[in-house]
C-alpha positions as a Markdown table, in Angstrom:
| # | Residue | x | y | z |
|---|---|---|---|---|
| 1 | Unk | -138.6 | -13.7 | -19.4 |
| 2 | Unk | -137.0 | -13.1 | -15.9 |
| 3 | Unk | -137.4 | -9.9 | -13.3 |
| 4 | Unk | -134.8 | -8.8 | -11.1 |
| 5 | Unk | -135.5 | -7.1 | -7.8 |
| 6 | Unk | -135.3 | -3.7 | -9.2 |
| 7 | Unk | -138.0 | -4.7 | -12.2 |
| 8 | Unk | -135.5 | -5.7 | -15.2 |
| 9 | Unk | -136.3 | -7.7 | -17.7 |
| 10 | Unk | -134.2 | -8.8 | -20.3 |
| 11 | Unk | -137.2 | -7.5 | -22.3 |
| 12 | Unk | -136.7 | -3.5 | -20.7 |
| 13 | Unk | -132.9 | -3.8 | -20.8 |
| 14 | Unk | -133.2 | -5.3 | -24.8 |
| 15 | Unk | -134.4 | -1.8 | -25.6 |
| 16 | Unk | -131.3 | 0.1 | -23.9 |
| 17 | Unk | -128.8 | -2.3 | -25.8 |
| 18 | Unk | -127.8 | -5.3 | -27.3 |
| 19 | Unk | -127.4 | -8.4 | -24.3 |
| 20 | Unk | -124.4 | -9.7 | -25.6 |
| 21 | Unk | -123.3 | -12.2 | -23.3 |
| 22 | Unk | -119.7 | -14.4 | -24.2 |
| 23 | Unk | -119.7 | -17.7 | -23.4 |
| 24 | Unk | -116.7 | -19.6 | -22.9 |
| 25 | Unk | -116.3 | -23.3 | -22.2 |
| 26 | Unk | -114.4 | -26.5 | -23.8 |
| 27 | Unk | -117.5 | -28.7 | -23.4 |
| 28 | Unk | -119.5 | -28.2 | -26.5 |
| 29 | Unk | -122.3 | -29.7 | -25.3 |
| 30 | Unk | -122.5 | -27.2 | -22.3 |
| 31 | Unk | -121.7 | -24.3 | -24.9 |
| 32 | Unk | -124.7 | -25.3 | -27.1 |
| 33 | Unk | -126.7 | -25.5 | -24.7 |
| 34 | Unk | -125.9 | -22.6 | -22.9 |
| 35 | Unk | -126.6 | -20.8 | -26.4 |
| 36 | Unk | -129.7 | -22.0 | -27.0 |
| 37 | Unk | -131.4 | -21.1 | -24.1 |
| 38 | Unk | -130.2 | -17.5 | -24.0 |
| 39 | Unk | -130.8 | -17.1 | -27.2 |
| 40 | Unk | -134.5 | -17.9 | -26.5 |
| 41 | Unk | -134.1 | -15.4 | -23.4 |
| 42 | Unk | -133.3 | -12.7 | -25.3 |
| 43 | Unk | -129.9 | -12.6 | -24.9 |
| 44 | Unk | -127.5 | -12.3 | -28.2 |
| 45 | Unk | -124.8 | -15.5 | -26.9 |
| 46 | Unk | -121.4 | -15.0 | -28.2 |
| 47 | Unk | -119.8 | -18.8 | -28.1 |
| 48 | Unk | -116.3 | -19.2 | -27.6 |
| 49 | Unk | -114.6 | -23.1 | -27.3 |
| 50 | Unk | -111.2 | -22.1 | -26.0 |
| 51 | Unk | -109.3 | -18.5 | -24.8 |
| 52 | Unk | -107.4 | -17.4 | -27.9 |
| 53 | Unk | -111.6 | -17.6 | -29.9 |
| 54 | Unk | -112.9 | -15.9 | -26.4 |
| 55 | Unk | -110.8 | -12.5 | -27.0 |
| 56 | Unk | -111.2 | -12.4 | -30.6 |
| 57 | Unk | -115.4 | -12.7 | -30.3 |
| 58 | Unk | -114.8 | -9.9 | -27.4 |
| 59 | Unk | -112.7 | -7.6 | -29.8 |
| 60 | Unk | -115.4 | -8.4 | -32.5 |
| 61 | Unk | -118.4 | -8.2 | -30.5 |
| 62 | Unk | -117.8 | -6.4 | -27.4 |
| 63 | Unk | -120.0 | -8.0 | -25.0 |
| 64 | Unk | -121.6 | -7.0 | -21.8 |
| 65 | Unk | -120.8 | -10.0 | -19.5 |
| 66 | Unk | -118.4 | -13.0 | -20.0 |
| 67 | Unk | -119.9 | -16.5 | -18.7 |
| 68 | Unk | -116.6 | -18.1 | -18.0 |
| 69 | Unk | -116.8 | -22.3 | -17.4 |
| 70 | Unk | -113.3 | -22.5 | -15.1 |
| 71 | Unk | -114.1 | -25.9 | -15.2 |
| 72 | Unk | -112.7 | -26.6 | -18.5 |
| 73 | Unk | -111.5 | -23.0 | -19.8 |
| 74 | Unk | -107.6 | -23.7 | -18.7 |
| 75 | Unk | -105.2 | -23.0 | -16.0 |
| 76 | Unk | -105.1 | -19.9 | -16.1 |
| 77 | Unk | -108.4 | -18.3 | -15.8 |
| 78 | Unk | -107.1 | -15.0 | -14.3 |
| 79 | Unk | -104.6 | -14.2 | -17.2 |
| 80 | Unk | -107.4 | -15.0 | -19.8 |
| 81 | Unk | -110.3 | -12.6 | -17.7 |
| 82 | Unk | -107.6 | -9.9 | -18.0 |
| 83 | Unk | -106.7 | -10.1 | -21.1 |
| 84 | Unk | -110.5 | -9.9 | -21.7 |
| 85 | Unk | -111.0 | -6.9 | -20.1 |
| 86 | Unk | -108.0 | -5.3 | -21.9 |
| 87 | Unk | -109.6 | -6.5 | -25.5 |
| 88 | Unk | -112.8 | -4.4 | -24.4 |
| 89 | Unk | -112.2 | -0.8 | -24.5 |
| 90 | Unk | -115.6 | 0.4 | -25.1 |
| 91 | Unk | -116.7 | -0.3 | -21.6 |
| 92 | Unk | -116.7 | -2.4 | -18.4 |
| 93 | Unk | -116.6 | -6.4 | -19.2 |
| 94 | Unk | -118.7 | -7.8 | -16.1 |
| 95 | Unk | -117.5 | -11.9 | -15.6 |
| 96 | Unk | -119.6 | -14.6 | -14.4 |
| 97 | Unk | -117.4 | -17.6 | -12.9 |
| 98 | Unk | -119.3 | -21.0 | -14.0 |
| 99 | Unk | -117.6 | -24.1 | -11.8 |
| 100 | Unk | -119.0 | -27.0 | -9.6 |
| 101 | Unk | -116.9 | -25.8 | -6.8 |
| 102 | Unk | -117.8 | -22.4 | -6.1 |
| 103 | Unk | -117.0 | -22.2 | -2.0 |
| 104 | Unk | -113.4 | -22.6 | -3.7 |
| 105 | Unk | -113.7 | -19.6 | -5.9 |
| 106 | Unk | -111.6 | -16.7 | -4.4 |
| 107 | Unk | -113.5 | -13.8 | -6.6 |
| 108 | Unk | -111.3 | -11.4 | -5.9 |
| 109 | Unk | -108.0 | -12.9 | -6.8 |
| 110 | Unk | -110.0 | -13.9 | -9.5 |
| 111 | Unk | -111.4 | -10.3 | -10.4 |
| 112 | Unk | -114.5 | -12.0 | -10.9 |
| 113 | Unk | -117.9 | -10.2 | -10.4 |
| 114 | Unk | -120.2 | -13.1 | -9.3 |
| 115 | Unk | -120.0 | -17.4 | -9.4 |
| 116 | Unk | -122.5 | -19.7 | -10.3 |
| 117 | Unk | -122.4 | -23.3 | -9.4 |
| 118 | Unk | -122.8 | -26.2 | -11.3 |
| 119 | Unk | -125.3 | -28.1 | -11.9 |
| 120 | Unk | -126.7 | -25.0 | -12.9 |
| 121 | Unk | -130.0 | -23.8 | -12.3 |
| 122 | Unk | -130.9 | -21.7 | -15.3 |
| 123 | Unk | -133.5 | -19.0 | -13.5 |
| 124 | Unk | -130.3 | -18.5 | -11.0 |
| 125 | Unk | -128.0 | -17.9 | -14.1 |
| 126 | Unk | -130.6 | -15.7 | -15.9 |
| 127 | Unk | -130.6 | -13.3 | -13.2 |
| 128 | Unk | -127.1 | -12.7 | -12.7 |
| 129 | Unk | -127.0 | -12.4 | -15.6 |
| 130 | Unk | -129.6 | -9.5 | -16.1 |
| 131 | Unk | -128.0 | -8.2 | -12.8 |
| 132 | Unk | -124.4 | -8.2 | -14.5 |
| 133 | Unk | -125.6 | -6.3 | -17.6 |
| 134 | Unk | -127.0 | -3.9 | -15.5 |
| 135 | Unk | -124.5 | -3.1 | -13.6 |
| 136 | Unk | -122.2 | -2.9 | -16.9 |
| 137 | Unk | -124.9 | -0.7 | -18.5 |
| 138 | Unk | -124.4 | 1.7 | -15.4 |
| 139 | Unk | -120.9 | 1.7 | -15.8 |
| 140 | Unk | -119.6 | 0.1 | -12.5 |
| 141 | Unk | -116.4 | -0.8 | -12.2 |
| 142 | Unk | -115.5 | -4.0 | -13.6 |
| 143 | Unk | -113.2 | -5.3 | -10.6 |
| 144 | Unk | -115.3 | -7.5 | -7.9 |
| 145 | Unk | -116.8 | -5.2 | -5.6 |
| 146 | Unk | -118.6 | -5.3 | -2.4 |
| 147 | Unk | -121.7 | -6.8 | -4.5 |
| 148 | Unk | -120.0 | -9.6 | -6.1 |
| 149 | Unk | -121.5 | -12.8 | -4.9 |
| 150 | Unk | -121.9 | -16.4 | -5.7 |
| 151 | Unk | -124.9 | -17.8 | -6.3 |
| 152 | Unk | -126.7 | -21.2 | -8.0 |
């Protein structure tokens, strides 16, 4: 279990809601992975291998955050994290950018709300994510803001 700053757990936000948390990448092996261990954090992890399986588990699921590998998630990354946001109507769809170069990640243009770098460091990506879902949970906007920031 991870604390943020302000005292969050993925335990304390569990009982305000469901951590769904879509995970997006061609590399299986990173996807699996990535499953696992959030799983075993707490978090419910939504698995998607390519866009067109990414929107559908969003319309199906409606998560809180999208972990989005740019690495390997297609040329395009800002058309797929809008049409994202579009399939999510219930509520603000926070994205976390996942790429080994993230000083070359404009999050803006983007309209992502933080980066973490590869190789990952799990405790890093644990907390941004508990920090994403609870700034979805408060209902911030869903467009990068002045708090966006890239960490790992």
């Amino acid at each position: 279990m991870i604390e943020t700053r302000w005292g969050l757990t993925t335990t304390s936000l569990r009982r305000q809601r469901d951590l769904r948390v879509l995970i997006l990448s061609e590399n299986a092996l990173l996807l699996k992975t990535l499953r696992v261990i959030l799983s075993a954090e707490g978090f419910h992890a939504l698995p998607a291998s390519n866009g067109f399986d990414a929107i559908r588990v969003a319309r199906e699921q409606h998560p809180l955050v999208a972990l989005i590998d740019l690495d390997r998630s297609g040329r395009d990354a800002l058309a797929l994290i809008r049409s994202l946001r579009r399939a999510l109507r219930t509520g603000p769809l926070r994205v976390i950018a996942v790429t080994v170069d993230r000083e070359g990640i404009d999050m803006h243009a983007l309209a992502v709300d933080a980066v973490v770098g590869k190789p990952l460091d799990l405790n890093s990506l644990i907390s941004e994510l508990i920090v994403q879902m609870e700034r979805s949970l408060v209902g911030q906007r869903a467009e990068p803001d002045e708090h966006a920031r890239v960490t790992g």
